[in-house]
PyMOL Python script that loads the backbone (N, CA, C, O; Angstrom):
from pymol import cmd

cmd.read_pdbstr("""\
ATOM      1  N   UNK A   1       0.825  -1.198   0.000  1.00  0.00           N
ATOM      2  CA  UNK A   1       0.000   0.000   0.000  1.00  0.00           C
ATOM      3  C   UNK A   1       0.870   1.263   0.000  1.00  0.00           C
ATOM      4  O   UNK A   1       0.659   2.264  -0.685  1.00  0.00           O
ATOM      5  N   UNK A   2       1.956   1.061   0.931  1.00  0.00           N
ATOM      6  CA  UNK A   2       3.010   2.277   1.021  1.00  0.00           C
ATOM      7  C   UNK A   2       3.548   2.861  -0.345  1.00  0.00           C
ATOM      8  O   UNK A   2       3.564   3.994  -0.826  1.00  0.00           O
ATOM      9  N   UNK A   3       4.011   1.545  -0.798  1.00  0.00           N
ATOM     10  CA  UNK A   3       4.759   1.641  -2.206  1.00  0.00           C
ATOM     11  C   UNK A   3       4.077   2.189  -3.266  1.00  0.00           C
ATOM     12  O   UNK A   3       4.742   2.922  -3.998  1.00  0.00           O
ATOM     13  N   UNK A   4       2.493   1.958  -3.635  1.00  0.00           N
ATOM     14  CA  UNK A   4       1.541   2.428  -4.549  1.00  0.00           C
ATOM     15  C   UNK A   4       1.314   3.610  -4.192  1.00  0.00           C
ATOM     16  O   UNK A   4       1.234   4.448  -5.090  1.00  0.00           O
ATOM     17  N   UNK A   5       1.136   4.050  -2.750  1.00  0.00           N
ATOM     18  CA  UNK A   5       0.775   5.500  -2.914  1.00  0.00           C
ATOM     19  C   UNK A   5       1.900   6.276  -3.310  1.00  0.00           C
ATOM     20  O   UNK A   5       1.621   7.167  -4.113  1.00  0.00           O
ATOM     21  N   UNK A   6       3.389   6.165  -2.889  1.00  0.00           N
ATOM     22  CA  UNK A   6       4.304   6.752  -3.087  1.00  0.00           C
ATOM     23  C   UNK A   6       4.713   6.917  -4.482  1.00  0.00           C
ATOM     24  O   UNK A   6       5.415   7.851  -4.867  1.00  0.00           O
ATOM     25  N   UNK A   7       4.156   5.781  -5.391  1.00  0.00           N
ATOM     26  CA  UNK A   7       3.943   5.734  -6.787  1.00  0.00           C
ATOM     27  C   UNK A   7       3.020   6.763  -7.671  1.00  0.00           C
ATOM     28  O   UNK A   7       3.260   7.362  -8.720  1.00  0.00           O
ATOM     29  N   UNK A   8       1.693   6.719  -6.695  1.00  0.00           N
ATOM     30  CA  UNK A   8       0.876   7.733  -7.027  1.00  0.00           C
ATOM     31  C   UNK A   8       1.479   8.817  -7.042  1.00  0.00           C
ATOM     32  O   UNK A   8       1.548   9.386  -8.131  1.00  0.00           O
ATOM     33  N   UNK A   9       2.154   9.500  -5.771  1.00  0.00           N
ATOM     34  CA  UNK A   9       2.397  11.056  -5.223  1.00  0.00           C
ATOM     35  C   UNK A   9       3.801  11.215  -6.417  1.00  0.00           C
ATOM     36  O   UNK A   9       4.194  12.379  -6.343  1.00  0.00           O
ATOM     37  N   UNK A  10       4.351  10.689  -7.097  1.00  0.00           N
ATOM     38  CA  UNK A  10       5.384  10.570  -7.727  1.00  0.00           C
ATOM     39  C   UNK A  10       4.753  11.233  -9.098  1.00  0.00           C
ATOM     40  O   UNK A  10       5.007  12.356  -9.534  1.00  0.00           O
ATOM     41  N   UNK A  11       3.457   9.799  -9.924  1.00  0.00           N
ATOM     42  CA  UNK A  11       2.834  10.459 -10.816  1.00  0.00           C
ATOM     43  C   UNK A  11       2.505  12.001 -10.639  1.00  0.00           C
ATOM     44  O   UNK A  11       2.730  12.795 -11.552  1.00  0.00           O
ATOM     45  N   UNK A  12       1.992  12.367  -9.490  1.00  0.00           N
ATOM     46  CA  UNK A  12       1.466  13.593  -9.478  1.00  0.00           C
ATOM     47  C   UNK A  12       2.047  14.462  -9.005  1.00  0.00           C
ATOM     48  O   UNK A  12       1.365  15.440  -8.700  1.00  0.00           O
ATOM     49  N   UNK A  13       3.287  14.509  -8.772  1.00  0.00           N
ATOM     50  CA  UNK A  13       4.659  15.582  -8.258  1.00  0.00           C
ATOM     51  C   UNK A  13       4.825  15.383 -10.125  1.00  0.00           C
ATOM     52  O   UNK A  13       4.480  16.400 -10.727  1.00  0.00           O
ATOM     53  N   UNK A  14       5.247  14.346 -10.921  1.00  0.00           N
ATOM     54  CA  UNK A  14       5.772  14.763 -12.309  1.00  0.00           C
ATOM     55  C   UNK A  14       4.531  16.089 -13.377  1.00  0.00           C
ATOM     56  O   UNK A  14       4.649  17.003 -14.193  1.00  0.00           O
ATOM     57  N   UNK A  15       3.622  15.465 -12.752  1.00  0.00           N
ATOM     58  CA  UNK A  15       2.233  15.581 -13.870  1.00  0.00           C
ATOM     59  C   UNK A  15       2.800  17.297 -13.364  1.00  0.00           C
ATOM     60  O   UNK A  15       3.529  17.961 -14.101  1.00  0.00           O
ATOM     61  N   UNK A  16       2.446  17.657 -12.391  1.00  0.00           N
ATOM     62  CA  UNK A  16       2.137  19.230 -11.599  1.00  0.00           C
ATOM     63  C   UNK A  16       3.434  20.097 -11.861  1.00  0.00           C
ATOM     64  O   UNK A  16       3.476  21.320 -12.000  1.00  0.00           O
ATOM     65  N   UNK A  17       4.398  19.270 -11.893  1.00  0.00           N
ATOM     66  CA  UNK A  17       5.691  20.155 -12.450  1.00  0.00           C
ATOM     67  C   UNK A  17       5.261  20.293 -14.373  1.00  0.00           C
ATOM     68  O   UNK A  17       5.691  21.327 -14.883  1.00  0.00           O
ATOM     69  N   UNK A  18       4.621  19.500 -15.162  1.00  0.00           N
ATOM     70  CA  UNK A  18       4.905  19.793 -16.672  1.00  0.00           C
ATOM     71  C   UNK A  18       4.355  20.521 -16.392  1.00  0.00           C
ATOM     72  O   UNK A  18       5.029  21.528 -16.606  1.00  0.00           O
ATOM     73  N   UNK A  19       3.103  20.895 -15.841  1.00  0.00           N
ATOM     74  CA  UNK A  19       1.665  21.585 -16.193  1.00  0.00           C
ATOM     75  C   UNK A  19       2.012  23.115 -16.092  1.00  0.00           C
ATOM     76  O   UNK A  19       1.845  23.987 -16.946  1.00  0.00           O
ATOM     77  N   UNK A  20       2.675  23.240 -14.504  1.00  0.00           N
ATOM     78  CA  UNK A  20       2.979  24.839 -14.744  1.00  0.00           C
ATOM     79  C   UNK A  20       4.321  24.959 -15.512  1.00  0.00           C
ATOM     80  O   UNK A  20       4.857  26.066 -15.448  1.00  0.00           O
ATOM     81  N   UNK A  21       5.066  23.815 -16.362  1.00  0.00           N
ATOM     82  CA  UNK A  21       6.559  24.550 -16.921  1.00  0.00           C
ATOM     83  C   UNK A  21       5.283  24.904 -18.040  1.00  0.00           C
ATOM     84  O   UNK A  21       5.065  26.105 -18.205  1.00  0.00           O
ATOM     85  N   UNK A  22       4.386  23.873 -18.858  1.00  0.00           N
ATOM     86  CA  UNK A  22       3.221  24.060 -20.033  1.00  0.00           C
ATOM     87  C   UNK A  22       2.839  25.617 -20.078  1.00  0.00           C
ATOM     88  O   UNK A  22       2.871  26.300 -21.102  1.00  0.00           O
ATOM     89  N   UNK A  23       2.476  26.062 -18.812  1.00  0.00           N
ATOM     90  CA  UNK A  23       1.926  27.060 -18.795  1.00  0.00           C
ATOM     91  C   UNK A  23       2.456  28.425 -19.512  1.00  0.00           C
ATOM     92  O   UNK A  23       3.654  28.361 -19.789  1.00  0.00           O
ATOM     93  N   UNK A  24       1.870  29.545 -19.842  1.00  0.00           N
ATOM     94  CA  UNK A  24       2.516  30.882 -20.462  1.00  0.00           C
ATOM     95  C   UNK A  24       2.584  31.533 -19.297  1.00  0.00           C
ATOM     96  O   UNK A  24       2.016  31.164 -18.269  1.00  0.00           O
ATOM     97  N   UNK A  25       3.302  32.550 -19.416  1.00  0.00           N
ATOM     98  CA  UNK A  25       3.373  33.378 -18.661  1.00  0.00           C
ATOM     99  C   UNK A  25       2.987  34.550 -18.248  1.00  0.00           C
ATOM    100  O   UNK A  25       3.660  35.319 -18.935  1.00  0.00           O
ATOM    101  N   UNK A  26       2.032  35.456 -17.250  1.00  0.00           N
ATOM    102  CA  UNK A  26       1.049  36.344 -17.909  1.00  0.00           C
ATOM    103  C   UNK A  26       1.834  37.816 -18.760  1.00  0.00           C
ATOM    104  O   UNK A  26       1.458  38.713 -19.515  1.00  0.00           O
ATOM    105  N   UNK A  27       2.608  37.554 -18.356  1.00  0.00           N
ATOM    106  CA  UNK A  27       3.573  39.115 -18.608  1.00  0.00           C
ATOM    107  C   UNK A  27       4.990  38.581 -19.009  1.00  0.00           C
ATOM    108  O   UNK A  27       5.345  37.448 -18.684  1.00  0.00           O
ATOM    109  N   UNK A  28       5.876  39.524 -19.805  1.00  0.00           N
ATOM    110  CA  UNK A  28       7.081  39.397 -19.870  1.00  0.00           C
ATOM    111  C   UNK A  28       7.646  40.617 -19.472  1.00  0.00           C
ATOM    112  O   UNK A  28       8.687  40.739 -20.117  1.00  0.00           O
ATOM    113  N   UNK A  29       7.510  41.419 -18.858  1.00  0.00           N
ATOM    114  CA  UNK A  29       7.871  43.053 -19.375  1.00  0.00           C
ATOM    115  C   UNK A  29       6.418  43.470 -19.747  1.00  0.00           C
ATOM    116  O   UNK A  29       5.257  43.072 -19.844  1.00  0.00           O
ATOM    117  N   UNK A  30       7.638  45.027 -19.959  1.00  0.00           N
ATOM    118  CA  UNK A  30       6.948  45.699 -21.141  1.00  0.00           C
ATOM    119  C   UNK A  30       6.322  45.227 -22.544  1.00  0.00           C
ATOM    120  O   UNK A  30       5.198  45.528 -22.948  1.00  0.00           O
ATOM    121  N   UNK A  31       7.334  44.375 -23.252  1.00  0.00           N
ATOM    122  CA  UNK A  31       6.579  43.960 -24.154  1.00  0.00           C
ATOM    123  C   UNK A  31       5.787  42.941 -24.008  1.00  0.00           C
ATOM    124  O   UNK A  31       5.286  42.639 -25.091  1.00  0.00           O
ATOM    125  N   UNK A  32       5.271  41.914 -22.683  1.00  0.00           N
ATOM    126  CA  UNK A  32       4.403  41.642 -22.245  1.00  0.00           C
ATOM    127  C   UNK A  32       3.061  42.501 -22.663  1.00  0.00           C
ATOM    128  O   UNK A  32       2.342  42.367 -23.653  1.00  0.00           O
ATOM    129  N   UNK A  33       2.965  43.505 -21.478  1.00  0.00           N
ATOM    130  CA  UNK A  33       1.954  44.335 -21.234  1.00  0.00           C
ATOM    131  C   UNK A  33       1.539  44.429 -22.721  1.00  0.00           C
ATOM    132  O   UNK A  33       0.516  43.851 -23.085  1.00  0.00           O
ATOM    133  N   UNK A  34       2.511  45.339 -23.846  1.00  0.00           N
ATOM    134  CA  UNK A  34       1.833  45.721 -24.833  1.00  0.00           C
ATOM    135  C   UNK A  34       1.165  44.340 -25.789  1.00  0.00           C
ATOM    136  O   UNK A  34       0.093  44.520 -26.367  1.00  0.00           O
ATOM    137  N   UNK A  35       1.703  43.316 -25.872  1.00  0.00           N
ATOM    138  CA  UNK A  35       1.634  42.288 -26.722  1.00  0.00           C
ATOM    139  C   UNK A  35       0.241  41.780 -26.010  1.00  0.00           C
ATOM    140  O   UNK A  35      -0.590  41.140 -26.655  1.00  0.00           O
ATOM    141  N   UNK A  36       0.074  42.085 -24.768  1.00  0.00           N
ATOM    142  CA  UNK A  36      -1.026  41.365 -23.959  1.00  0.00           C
ATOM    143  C   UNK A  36      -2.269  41.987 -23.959  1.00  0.00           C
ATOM    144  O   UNK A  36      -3.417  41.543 -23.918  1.00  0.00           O
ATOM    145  N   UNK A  37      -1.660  43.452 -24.032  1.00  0.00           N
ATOM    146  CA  UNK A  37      -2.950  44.602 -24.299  1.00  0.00           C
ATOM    147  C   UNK A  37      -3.129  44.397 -26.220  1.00  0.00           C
ATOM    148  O   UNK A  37      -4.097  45.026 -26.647  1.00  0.00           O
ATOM    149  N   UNK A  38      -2.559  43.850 -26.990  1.00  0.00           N
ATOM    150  CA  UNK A  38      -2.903  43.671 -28.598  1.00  0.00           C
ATOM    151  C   UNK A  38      -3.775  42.802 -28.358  1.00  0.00           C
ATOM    152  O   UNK A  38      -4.953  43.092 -28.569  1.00  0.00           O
ATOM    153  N   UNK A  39      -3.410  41.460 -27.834  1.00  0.00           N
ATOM    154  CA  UNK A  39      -4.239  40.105 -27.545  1.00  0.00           C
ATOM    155  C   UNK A  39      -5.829  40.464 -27.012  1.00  0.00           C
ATOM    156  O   UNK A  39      -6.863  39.913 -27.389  1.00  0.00           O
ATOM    157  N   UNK A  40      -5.694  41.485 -26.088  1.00  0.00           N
ATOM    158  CA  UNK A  40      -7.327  41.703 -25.102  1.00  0.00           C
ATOM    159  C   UNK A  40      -7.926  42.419 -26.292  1.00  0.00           C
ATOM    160  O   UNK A  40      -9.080  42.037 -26.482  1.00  0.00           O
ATOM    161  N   UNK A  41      -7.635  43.069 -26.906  1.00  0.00           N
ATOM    162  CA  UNK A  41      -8.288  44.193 -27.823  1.00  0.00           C
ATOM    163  C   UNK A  41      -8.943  43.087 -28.759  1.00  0.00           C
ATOM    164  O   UNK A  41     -10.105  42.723 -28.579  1.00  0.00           O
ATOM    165  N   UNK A  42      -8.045  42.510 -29.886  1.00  0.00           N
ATOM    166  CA  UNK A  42      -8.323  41.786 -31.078  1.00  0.00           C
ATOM    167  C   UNK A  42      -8.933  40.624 -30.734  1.00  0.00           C
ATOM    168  O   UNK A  42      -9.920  40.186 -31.325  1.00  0.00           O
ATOM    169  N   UNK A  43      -8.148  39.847 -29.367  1.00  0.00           N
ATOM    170  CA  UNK A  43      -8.936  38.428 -29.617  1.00  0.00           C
ATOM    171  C   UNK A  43      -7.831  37.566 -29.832  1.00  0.00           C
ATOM    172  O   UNK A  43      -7.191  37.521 -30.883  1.00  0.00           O
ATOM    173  N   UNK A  44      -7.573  36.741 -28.612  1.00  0.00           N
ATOM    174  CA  UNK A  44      -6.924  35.451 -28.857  1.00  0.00           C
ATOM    175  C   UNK A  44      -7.530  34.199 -28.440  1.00  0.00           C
ATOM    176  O   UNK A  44      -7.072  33.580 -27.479  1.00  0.00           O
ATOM    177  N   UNK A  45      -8.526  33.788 -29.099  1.00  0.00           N
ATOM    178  CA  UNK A  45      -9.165  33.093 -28.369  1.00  0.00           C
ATOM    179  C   UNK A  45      -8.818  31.407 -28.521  1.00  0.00           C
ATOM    180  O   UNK A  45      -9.626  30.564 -28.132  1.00  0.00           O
ATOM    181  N   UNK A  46      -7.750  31.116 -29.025  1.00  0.00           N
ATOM    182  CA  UNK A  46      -7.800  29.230 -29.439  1.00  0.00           C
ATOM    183  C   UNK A  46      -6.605  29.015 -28.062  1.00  0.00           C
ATOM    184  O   UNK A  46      -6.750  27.994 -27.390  1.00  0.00           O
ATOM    185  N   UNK A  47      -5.548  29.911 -27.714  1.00  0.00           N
ATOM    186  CA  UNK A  47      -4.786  29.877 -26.635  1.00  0.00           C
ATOM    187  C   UNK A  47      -5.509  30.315 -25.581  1.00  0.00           C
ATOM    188  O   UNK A  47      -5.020  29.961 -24.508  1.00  0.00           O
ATOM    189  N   UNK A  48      -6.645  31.052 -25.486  1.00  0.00           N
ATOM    190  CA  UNK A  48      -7.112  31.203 -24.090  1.00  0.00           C
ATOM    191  C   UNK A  48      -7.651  29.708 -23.708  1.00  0.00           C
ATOM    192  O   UNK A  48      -7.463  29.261 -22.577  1.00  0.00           O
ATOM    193  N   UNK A  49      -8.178  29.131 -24.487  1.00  0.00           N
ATOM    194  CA  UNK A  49      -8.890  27.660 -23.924  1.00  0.00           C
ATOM    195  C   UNK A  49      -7.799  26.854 -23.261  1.00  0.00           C
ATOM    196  O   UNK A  49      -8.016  26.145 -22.279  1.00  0.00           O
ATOM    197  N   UNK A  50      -6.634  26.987 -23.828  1.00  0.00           N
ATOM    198  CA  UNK A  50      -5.602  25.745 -23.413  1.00  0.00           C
ATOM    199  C   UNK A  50      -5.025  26.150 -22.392  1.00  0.00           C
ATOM    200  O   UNK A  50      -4.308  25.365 -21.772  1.00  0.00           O
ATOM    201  N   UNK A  51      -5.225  27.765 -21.866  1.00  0.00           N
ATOM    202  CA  UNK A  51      -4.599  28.347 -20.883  1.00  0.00           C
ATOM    203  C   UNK A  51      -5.630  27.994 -19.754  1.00  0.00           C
ATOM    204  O   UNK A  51      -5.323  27.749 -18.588  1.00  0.00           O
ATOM    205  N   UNK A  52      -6.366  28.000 -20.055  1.00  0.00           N
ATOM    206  CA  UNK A  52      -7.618  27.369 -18.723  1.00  0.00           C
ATOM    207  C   UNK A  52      -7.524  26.345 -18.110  1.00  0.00           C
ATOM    208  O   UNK A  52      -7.497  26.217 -16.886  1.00  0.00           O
ATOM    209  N   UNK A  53      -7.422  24.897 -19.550  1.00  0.00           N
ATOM    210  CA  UNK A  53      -7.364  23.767 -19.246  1.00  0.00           C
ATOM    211  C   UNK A  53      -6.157  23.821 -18.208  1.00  0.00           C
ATOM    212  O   UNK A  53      -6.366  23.384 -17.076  1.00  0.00           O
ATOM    213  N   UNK A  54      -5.187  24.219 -18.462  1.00  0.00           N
ATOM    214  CA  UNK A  54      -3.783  23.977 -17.989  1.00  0.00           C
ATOM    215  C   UNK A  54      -3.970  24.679 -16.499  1.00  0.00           C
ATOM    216  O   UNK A  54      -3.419  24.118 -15.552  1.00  0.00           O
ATOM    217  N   UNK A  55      -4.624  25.720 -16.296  1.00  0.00           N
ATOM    218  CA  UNK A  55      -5.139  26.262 -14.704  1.00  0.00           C
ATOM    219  C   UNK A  55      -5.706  25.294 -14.531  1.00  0.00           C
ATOM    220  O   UNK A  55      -5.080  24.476 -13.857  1.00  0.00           O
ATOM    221  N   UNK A  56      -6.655  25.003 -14.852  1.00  0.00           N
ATOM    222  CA  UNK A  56      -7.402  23.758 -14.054  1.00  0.00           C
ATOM    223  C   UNK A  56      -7.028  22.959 -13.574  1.00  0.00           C
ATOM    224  O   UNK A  56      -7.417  22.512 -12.495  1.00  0.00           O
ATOM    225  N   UNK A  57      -5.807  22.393 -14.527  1.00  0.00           N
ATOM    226  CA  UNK A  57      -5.586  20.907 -14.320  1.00  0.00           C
ATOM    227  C   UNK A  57      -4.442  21.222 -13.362  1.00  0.00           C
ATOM    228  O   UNK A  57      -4.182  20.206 -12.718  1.00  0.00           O
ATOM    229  N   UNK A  58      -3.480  22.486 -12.947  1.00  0.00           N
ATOM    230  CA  UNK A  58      -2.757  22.431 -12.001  1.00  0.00           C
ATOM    231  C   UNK A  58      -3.521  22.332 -10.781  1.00  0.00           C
ATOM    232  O   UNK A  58      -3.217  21.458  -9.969  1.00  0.00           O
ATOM    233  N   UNK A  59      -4.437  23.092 -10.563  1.00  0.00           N
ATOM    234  CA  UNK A  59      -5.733  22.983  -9.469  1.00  0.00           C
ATOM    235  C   UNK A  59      -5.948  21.679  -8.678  1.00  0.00           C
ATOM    236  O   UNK A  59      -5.715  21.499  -7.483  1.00  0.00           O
ATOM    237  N   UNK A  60      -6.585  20.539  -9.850  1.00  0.00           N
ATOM    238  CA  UNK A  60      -6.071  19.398  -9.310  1.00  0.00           C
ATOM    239  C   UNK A  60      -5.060  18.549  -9.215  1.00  0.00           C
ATOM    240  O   UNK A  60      -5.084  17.486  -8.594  1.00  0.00           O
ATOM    241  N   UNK A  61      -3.944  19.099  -9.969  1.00  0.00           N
ATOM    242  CA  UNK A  61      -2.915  18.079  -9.528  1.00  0.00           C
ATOM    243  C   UNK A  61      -2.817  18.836  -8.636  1.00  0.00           C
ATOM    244  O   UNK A  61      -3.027  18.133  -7.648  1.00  0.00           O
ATOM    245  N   UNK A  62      -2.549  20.284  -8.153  1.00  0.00           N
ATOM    246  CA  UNK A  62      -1.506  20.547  -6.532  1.00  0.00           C
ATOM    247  C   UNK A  62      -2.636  20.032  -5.235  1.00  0.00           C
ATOM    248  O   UNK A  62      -2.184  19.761  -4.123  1.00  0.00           O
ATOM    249  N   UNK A  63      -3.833  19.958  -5.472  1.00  0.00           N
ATOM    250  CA  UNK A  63      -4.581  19.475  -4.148  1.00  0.00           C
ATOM    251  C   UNK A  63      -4.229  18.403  -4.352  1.00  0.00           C
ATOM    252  O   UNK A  63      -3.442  18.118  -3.450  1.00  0.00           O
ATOM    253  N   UNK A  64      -4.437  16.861  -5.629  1.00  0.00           N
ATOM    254  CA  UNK A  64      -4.338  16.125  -5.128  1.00  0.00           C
ATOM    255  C   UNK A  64      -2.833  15.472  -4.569  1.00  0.00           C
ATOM    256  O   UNK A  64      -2.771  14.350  -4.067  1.00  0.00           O
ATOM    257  N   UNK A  65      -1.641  16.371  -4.746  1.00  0.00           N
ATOM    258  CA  UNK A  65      -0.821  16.627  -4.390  1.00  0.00           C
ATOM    259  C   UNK A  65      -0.637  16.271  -3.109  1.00  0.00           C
ATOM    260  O   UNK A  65      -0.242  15.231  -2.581  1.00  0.00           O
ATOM    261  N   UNK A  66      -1.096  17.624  -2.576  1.00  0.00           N
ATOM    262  CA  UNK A  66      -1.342  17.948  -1.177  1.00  0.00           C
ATOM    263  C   UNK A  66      -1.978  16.705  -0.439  1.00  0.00           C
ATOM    264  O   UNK A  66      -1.548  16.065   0.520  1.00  0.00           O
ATOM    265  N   UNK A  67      -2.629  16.624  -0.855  1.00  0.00           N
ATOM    266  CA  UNK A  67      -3.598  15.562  -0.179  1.00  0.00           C
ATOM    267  C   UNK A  67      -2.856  14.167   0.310  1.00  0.00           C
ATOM    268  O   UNK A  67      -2.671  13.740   1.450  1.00  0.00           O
ATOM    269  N   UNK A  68      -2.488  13.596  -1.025  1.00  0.00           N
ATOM    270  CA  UNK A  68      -1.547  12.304  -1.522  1.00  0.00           C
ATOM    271  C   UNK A  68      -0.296  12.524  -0.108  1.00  0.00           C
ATOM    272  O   UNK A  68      -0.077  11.696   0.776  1.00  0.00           O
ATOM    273  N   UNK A  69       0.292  13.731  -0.252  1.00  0.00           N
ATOM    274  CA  UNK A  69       1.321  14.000   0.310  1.00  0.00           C
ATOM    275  C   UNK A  69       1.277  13.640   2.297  1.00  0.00           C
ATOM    276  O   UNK A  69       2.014  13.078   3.107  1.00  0.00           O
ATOM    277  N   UNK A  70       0.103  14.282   2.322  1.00  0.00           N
ATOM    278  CA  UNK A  70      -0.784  13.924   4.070  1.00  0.00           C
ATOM    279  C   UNK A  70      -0.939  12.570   4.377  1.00  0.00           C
ATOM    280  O   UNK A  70      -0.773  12.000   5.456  1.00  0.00           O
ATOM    281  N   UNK A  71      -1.425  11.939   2.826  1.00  0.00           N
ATOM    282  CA  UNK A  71      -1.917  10.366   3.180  1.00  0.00           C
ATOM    283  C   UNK A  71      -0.682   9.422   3.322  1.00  0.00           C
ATOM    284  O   UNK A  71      -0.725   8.355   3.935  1.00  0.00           O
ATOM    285  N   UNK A  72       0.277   9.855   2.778  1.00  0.00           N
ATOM    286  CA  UNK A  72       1.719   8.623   2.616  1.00  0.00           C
ATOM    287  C   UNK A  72       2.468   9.670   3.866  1.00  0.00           C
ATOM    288  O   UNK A  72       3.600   9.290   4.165  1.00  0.00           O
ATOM    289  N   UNK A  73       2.163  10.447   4.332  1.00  0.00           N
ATOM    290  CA  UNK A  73       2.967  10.699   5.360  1.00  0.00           C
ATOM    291  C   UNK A  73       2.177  10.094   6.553  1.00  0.00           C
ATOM    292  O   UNK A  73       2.858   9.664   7.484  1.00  0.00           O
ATOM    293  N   UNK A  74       0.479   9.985   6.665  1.00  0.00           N
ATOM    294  CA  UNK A  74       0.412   8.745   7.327  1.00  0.00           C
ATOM    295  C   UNK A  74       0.398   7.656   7.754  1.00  0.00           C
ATOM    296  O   UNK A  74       0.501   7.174   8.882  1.00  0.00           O
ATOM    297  N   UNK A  75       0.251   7.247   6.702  1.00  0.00           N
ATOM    298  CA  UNK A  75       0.748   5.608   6.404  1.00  0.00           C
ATOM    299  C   UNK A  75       1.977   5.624   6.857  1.00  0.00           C
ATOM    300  O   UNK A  75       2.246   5.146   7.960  1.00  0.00           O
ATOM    301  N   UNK A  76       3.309   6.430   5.704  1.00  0.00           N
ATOM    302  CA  UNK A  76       4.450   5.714   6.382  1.00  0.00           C
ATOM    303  C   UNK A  76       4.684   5.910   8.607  1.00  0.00           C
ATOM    304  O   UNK A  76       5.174   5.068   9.360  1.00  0.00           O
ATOM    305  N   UNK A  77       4.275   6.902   8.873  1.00  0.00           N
ATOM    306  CA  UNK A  77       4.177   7.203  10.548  1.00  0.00           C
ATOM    307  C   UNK A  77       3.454   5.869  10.816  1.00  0.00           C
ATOM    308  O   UNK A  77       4.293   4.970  10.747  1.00  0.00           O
ATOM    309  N   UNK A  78       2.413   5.458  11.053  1.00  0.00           N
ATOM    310  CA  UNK A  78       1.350   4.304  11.498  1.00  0.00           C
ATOM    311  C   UNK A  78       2.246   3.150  10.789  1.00  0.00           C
ATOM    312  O   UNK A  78       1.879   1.976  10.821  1.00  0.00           O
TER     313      UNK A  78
END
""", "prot")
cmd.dss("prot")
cmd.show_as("cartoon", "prot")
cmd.util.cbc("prot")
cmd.orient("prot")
């Protein structure tokens, strides 16, 4: 049981690290801001969807993270 969860928390320490390297970044700078203020004006809308998914899905990997992380630290204690 020890070994599988520690397997699990492993999957989901790798998964939670791609997700936010995946992620963009909201700003770079200045040419952030301006490139970001072109984007709000005109419309970027096929990268806003994947930018969501990718919030989301860090959402649940860092709780179930967290969580995973509480449960194999009880197990291994008990």
């Amino acid at each position: 049981m020890e070994i599988a969860l520690k397997i699990v928390l492993v999957i989901f320490s790798l998964g939670l690290i791609g997700t936010v390297l995946l992620q963009r970044g909201k700003s770079a700078g200045l040419s952030g801001a301006i490139s970001g203020g072109a984007e709000h004006l005109f419309g970027k809308q096929k990268a806003r969807g994947l930018d969501l998914f990718l919030q989301r899905l860090t959402i649940v990997l860092a709780v179930g993270f967290f969580v995973l992380s509480l449960v194999v630290a009880y197990v291994v204690k008990a």
